[in-house]
C-alpha positions in Angstrom: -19.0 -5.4 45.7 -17.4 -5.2 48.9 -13.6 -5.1 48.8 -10.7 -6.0 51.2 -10.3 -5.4 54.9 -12.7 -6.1 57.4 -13.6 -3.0 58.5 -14.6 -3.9 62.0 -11.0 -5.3 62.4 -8.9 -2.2 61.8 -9.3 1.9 62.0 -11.4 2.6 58.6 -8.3 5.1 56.8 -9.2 6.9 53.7 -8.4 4.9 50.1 -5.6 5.2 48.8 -5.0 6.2 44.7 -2.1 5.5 43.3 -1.3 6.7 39.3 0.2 3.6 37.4 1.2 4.8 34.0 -0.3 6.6 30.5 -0.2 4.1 27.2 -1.3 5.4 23.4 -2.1 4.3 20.5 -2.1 5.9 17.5 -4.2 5.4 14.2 -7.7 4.5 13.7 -8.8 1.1 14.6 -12.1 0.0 16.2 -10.1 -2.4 18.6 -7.4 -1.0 21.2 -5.3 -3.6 22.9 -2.5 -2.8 25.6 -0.9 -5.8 26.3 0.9 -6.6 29.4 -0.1 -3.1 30.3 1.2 -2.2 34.2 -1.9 -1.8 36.8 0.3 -1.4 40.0 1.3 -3.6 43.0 -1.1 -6.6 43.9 -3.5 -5.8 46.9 -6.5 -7.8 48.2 -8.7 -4.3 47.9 -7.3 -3.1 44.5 -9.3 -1.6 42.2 -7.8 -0.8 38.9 -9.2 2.3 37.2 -9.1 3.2 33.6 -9.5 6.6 32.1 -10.1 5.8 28.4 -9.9 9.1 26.0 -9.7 9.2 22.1 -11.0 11.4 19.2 -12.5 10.1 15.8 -14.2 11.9 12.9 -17.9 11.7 14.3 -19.7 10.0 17.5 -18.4 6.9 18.6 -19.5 4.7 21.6 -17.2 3.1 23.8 -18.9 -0.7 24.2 -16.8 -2.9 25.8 -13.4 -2.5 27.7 -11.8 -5.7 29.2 -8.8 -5.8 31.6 -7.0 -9.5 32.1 -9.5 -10.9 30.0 -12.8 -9.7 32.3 -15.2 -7.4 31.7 -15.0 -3.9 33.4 -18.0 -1.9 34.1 -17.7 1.3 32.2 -19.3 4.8 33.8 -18.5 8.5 33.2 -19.2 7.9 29.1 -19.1 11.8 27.8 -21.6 12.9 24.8 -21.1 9.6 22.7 -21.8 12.1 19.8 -18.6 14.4 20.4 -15.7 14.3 18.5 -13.8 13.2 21.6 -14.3 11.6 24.6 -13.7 10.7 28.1 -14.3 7.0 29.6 -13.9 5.5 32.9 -13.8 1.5 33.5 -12.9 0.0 36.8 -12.5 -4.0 38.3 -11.7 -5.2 41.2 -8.2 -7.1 40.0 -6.7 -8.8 43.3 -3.9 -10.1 42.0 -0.8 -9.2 39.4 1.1 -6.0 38.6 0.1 -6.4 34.7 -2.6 -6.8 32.6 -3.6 -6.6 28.5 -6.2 -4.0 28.3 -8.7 -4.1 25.7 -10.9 -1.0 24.4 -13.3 -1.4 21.8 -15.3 0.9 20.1 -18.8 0.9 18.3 -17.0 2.5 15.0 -13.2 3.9 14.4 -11.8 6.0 16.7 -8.6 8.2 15.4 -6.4 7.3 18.4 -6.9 6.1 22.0 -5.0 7.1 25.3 -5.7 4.8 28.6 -4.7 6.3 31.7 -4.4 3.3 34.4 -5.0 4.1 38.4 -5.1 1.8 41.3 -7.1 2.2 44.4 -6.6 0.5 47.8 -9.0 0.1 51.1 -12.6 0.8 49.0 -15.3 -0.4 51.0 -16.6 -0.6 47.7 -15.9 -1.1 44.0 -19.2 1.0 42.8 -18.6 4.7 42.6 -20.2 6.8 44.9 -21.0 9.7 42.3 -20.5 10.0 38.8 -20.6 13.6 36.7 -20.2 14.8 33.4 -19.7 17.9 31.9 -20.3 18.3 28.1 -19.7 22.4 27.5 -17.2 23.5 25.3 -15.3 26.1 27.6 -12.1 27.2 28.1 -12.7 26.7 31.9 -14.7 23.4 32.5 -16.0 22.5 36.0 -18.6 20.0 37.7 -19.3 18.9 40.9 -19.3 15.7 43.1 -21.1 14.9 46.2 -18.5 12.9 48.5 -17.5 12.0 51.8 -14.1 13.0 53.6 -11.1 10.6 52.4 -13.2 9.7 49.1 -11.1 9.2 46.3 -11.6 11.4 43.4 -10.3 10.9 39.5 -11.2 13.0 36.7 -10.3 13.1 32.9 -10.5 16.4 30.5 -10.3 15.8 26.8 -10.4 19.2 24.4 -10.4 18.7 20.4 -8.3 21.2 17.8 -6.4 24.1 18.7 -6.5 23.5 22.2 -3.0 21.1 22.0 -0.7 24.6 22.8 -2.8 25.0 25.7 -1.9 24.7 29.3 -4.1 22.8 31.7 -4.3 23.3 35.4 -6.3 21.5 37.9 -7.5 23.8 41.3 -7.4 21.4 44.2 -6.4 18.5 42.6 -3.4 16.7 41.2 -2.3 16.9 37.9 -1.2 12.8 36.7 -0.9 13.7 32.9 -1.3 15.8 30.3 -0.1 15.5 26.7 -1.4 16.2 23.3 -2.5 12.9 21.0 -3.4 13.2 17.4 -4.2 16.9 17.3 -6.2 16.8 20.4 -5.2 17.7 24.0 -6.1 15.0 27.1 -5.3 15.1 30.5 -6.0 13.5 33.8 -6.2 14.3 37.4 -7.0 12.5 40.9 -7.5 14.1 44.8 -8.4 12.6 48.0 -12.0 14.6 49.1 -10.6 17.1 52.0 -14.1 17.3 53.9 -17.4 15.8 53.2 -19.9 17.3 50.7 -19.9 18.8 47.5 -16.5 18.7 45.7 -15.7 20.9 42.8 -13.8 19.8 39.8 -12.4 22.0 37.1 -9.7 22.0 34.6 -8.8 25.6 32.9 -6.6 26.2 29.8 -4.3 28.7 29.1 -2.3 29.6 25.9 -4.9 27.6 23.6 -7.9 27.2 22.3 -10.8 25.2 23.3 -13.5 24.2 20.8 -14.7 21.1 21.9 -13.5 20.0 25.7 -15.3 17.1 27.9 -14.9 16.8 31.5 -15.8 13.5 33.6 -15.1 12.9 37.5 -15.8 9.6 39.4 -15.9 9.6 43.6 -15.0 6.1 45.4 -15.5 5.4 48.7 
């Protein structure tokens, strides 16, 4: 879907991501709702971003996650039969600075952390690449393809001992990072300095990793 401005009316300027706010919730539930949860200043080309991350006892399934009542399209799933995992929904939400955010799950998860982004002046809402990177390293990369300006966010859930870690980001921005129910999750966004291939990593120090998941989405 296209978004916004007119691009034939106005100089075509890179998107702009803003970082809105992190929300938890702790204990094991099937069915996450943040109510009223903030999603950033009203724009006619906002898209509003969630990175959804949670641990459970065994694979779980993120199904359905709605913002405002609508039904986000959900991309970016990590291996559904980890122990944790990394999601990313997005809608087009024109209006409001709030929102009750809804995450359910195909069985109980042991917590859930959303981390909520806006983006301005898409020419579209659908991603332009979308990677995933399932090995359990201490270091954890991938790589996008991506055109100059694109906006990039990427979330990095590690399981266990890995909560006395450290986590960097190389090249991007760091937006959060705080341990949840014995696991570790963090989050990070960058603006694509030339076009091509665009490397992602997150690398730990001080901890250890035995299960981590890294997902990255590109918008254009």
């Amino acid at each position: 879907m296209r978004l916004g401005i007119v691009a034939s009316a106005v100089a075509m300027l890179p998107p702009v991501i803003s970082y809105v706010l992190s929300s938890d919730i702790s204990g094991v539930a099937t069915t996450y709702t943040f109510t009223d949860h903030p999603i950033g200043a009203a724009a006619p080309s906002r898209l509003v971003v969630v990175c959804i991350q949670g641990g459970a006892a065994g694979g779980r399934t993120i199904t359905s996650v709605t913002i405002g009542g609508v039904a986000a399209t959900i991309v970016a799933a990590t291996n559904a039969s980890s122990t944790i995992r990394n999601v990313f929904a997005y809608l087009a939400v024109p209006a409001g600075t709030t929102a009750t955010i809804v995450v359910n799950s195909s069985a109980s998860l042991q917590q859930c952390r959303i981390n909520v982004y806006s983006i301005t002046g898409l020419q579209s809402s659908a991603p332009i690449d979308v990677q995933v990177n399932n090995t359990a390293t201490a270091t954890t990369g991938l790589s996008l393809t991506a055109p100059e300006g694109a906006a990039v966010i990427a979330g990095f859930s590690v399981s266990g001992g890995a909560t006395a870690a450290t986590w960097s980001w190389p090249g991007s921005a760091e937006n959060h990072d705080a341990p949840l129910g014995g696991n570790d999750f963090s989050v990070a966004s960058k603006t694509a300095p030339a076009a091509g291939t665009e490397a992602i990593s997150a690398t730990g120090t001080g901890g250890t990793s035995s299960t981590s998941r890294l997902s990255a989405v590109a918008w254009s």
